[in-house]
Structures are given as structure tokens and as C-alpha cells.
C-alpha positions as CSV (number, residue, x, y, z in Angstrom):
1,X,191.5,-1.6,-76.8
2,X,194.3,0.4,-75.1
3,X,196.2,-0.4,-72.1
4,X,195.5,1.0,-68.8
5,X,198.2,3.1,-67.6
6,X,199.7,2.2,-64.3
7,X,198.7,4.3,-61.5
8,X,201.9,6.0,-58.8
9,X,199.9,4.2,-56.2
10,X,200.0,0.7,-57.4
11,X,204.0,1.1,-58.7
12,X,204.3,2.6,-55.4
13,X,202.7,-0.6,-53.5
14,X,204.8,-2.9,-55.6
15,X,207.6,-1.6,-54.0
16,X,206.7,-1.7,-50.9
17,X,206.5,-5.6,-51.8
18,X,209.9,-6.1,-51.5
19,X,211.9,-8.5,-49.9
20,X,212.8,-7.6,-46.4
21,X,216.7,-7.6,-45.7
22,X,218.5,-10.7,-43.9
23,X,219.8,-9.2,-40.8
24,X,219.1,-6.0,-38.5
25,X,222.0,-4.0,-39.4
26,X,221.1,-4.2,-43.1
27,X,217.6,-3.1,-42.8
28,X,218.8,-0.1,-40.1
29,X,221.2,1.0,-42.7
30,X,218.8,0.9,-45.3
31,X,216.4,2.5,-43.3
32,X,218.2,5.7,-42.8
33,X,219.5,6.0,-46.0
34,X,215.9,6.2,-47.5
35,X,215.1,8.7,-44.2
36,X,218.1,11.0,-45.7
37,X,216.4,10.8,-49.0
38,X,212.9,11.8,-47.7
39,X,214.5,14.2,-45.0
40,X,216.5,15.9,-47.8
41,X,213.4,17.3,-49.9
42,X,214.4,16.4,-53.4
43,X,212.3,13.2,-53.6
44,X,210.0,13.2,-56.4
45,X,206.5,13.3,-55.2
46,X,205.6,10.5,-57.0
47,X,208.0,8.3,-55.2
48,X,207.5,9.6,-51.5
49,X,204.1,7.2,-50.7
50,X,206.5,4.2,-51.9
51,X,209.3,5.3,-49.9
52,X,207.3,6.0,-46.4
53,X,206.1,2.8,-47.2
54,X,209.0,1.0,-47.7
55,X,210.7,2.7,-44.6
56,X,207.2,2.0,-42.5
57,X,207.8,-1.7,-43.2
58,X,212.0,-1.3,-42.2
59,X,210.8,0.5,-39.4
60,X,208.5,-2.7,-38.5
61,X,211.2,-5.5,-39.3
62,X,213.7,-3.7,-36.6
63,X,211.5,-3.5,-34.0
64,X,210.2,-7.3,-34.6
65,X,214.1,-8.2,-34.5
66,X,214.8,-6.0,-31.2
67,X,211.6,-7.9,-29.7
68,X,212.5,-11.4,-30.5
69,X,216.4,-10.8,-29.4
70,X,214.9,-9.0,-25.9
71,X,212.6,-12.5,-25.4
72,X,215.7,-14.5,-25.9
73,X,217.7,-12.6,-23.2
74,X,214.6,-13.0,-21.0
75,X,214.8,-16.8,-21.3
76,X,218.4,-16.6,-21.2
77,X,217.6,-14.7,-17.8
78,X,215.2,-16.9,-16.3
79,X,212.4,-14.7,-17.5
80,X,214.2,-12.1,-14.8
81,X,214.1,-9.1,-16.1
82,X,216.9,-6.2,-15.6
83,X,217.1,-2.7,-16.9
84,X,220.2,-2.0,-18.9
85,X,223.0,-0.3,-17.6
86,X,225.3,1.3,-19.8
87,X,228.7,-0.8,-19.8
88,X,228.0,-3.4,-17.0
């Protein structure tokens, strides 16, 4: 009986499955390089699902970072909070 051939969508899910990175900075720098890749037009059309959904999750894992750090300052605060100001 032969093989079922793996379909773009499920190798393209698979690597949207990977590991998150360990700190902000890594996943922002991640995140734009794969923006350059899909902004620059020679992605294979095959790969740009997995990409969008690799940079979809990135794009998720920063702001869940930028959330948690903002509810620490707000403790730090006293639950006070202040709009930023540029080099105060």
C-alpha cells in the first residue's frame, strides 16, 4: 500500500510547532528577519503559510512579554499608572 504524501499544509503546521525563543529580544530579531524574507518576495509559495504562521505566533509571544513586564511596572507603581515620557 503506498505512502501518503505529506501535504505543504501539515509540513507547514509543524513548523509553526516550534519552540518559542527564551527572551524578547531573540524572538523580535527573529521576527523581523522572517518579515525581510516574506517582505522581500522570493519566498517559495509553499513556505509562506508556515512562515506567517511562525511570525503570527512571534508576533504573539512579544506582545505577551510587553504585557507581563507593563503589569510588573504597575505593581512596582502601586497599580499607579503613568504615560511614558521619553527620557524622564
Amino acid at each position: 500500500m503506498p505512502r501518503a504524501q505529506s501535504s505543504p499544509a501539515v509540513a507547514d503546521s509543524a513548523a509553526a510547532v516550534e519552540p518559542l525563543p527564551s527572551t524578547y529580544e531573540a524572538a523580535v530579531q527573529e521576527l523581523e528577519a522572517l518579515l525581510a524574507r516574506l517582505e522581500s518576495g522570493q519566498m517559495p509559495l509553499d513556505d509562506l503559510l508556515g512562515a506567517y504562521q511562525r511570525a503570527s505566533a512571534l508576533l504573539a509571544y512579544c506582545r505577551s512579554r510587553l504585557e507581563a513586564v507593563e503589569q510588573q511596572i504597575r505593581v512596582v507603581d502601586g497599580q499607579q499608572t503613568r504615560p511614558w515620557e521619553p527620557g524622564a
